[in-house]
N, C-alpha and C positions, 0 to 999 in steps of 0.2 A: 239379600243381606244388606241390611244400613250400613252405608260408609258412616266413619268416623273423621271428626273434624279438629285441627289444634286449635283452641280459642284462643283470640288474642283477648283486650281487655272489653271489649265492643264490637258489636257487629253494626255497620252500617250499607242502609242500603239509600241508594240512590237511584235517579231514572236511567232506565234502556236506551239503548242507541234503535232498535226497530221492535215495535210488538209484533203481537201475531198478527192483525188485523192491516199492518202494515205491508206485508206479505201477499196477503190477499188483495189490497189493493195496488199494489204493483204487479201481482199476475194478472187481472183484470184488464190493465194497460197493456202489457203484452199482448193480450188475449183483443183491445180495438186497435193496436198496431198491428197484428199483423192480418187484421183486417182491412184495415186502411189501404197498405203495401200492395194487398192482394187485389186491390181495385172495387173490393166489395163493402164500399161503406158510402156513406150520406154525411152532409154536413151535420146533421144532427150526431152520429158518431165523433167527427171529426171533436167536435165541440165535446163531447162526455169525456173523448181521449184527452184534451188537453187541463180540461176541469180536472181530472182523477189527477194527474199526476202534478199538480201547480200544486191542488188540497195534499196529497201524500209527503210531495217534496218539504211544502212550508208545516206539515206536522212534524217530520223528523227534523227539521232545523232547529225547531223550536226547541225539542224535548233537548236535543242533543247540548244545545247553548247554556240549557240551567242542569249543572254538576253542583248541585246544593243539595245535602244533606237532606234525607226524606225521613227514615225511619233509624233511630238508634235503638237497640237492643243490648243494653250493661249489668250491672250486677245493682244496680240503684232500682233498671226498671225499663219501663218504654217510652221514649220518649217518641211523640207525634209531632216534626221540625215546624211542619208548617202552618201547624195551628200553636205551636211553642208547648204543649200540653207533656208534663210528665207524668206519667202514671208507678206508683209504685208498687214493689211484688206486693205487697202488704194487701194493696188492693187489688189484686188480678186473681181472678179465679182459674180461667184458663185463655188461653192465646193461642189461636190456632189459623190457618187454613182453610179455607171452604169455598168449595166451587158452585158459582150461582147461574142460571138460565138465564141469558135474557135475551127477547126479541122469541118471533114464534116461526116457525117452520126452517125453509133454509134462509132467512135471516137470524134466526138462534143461533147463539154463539156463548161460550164458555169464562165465565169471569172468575179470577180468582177473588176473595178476598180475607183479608187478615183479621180473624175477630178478637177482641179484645173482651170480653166477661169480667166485669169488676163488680165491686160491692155495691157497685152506684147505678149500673146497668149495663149495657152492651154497645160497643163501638164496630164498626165495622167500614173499614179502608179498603179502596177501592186499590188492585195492586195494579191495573193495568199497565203504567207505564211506566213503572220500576224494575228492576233486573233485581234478581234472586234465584237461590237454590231451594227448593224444596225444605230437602232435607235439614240442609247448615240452618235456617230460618229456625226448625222444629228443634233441632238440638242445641240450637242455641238459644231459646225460649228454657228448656230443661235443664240447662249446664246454669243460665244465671239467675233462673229462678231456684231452682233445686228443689224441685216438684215434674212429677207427670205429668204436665200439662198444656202441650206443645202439638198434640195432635187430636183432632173433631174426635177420633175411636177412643181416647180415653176418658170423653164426655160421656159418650155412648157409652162405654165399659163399666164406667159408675150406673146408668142408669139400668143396664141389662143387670145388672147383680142384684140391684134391687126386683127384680123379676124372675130370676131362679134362683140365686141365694149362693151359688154352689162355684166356685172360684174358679177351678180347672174347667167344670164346664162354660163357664164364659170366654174360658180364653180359646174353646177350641172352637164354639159360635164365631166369634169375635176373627179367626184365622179364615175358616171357612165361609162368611159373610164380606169377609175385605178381597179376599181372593176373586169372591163371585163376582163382585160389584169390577172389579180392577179387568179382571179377562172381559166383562161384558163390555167396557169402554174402551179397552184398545181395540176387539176384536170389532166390534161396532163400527172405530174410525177405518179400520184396515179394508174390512166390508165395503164399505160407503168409497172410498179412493179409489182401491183396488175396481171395483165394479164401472166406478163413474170415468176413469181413466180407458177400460177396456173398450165401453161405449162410444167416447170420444175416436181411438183408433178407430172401432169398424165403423161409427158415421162418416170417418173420413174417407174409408176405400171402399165404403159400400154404398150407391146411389139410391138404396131406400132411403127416406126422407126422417121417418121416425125408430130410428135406433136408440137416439137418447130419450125417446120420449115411452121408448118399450120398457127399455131398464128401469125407469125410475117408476113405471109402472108394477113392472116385477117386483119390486126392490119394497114398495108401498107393499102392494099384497102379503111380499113375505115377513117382515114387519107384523102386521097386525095378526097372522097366522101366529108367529114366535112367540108375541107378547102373551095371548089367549093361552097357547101351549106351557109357558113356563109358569103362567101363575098357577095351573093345578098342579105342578110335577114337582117344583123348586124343593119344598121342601122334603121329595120321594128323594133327590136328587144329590139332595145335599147333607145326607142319611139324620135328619134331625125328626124324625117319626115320633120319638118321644114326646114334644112339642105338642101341645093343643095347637090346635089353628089358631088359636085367637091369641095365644102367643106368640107364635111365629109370625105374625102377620105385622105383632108390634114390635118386634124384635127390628122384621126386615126394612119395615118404616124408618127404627132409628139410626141403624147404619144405612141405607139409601137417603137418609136427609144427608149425610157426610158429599154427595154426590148429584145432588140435588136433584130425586129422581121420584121423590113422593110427591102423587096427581091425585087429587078428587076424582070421584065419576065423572062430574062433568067437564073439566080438564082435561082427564081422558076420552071422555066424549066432542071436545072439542078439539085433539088430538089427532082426532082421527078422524074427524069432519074435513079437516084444514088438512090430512095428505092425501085421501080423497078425491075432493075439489082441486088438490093442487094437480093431481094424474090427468085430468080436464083441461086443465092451465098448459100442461106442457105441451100435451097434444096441439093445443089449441095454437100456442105458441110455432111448434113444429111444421104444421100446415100453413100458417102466415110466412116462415120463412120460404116452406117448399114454393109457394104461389109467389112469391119477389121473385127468388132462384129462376123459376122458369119466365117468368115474364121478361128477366133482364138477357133469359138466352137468347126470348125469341124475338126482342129487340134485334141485339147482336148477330141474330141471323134472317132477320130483316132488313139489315143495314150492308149486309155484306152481299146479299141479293139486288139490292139496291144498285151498289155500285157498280157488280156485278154486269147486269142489264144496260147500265149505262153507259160501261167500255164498250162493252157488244155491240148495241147501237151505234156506238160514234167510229169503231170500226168499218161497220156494214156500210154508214155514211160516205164514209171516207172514199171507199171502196168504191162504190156506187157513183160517184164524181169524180173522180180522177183514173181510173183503171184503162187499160186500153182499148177495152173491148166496148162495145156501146151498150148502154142497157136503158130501159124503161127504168125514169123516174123513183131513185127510193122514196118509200113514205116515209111523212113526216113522222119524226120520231116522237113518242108522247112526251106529253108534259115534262111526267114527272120524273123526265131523261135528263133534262136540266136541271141544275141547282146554281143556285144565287151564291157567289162566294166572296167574300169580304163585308 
């Protein structure tokens, strides 16, 4: 159920103290510190560790230092601060939300952005480093405009009417296609965490090498199994049988644009190219780490063998020239008994 909000005369937004991406690069930094700590890093880490968090640090000081006005939202209109641009309801068709892809595989990441639809054409603000509610944004678009026009679904609502004609049944599409789209994105993130967390733990306790590189292998697999499986069933599923296919297909196009989840064939085809080859990647990745891993063991117990053989000998030595009992000549200890110190 929507919360409801008290308007004052304006809504203003201004920049975040952390985005998301902020987040991630400061787990990242956890993630070569306690690398580092543990003895298992290079100067080449050393240096990415101190790069990540100087870049992270001087981003948040930055954002945090300009408290200037970004976006106002009144009963005049929208105003855009930093291009000084006012926009009036006269001219805004609709103002909405809308979450865009950008970067591809797991460099993809989720951008919000604010669209503006006016008479004159379409604007679109990037939100990332402003602070906002969802909702307050979208009812507050509605309250000072005094129109439905505050959310992508009543873009889409307008256009699905025009495709079945029939009012109640748009809104029961419209309930049942926001639904599908909303569980497939949380359950998706929950998935992906959940699963990538579990792997993390057992790579930790368990000495095979590619645990993380099994998972994300399963994970791929099951993936494109899903994908294939929902596009025959969806509409069995989602009891819209009445639907031509070639309805339903543009239907689910229009609310998935709200989500930004409509791909060409070959989009899709390079989708799936790219996690694939990435299944290759990891492994690939996996086994480079396994071969450092043991190489640096068997240094370390090369080294400890080393010194090992070296007391022994300078014992036996010892022994062999001062004891009381007379003995034959110890031999000379090897070489590489000695080491050079300072």
């Amino acid at each position: 159920m929507n919360r409801q909000f008290e308007f004052k005369d304006k809504l203003v937004l201004k920049n975040a103290t952390l985005r998301l991406d902020d987040y991630a690069f400061l787990i990242s930094a956890l993630v070569f510190l306690y690398f580092i700590l543990t003895g298992n890093s290079t100067g080449f880490l050393i240096l990415l560790f101190i790069g990540l968090l100087v870049f992270t640090t001087f981003r948040i000081i930055k954002r945090v230092n300009d408290r200037s006005d970004k976006i106002i939202i009144d009963k005049y209109g929208i105003k855009l601060c930093e291009q000084n641009e006012q926009i009036n309801w006269s001219k805004i068709k609709f103002a909405y939300l809308k979450q865009k892809t950008q970067g591809v595989g797991r460099s993809a990441k989720v951008v919000d952005y604010f669209h503006i639809e006016t008479t004159d054409g379409e604007i679109a603000v990037d939100m990332r480093d402003l602070k906002f509610d969802k909702e307050l944004l979208k009812q507050s678009v509605e309250h000072f405009s005094g129109r439905d026009i505050g959310d992508f679904t009543d873009k889409v609502t307008a256009k699905v009417f025009r495709i079945i004609g029939n009012d109640k049944k748009v809104k029961e599409i419209e309930t049942k296609m926001s639904d599908y789209f909303k569980s497939q994105s949380k359950s998706a993130f929950l998935i992906v965490i959940g699963s990538f967390g579990l792997a993390i733990f057992l790579q930790l306790i368990i000495s095979f090498p590619y645990i993380i590189a099994s998972w994300w292998s399963i994970l791929v697999f099951c993936i494109i199994i899903y994908a294939i499986y929902e596009d025959k069933t969806l509409k069995k599923r989602l009891k819209l049988n009445e639907l031509s296919d070639r309805k339903f297909k543009t239907i689910k196009k229009e609310y998935g644009a709200q989500y930004d989840l409509n791909y060409s064939k070959i989009q899709t085809f390079l989708i799936y190219a790219f996690l694939i080859i990435s299944v290759f990647a990891v492994f690939a990745i996996s086994y480079y780490f396994d071969i450092s891993r043991q190489e640096r063991g068997n240094n370390k117990l090369k080294e400890r063998t080393e010194i090992k053989n070296s007391l022994h000998n300078t014992v036996t030595y010892c022994r062999a020239g001062f004891g009381g009992t007379p003995t034959a000549p110890a031999a000379p200890l090897p070489r590489e008994s000695f080491r050079v110190v300072g």
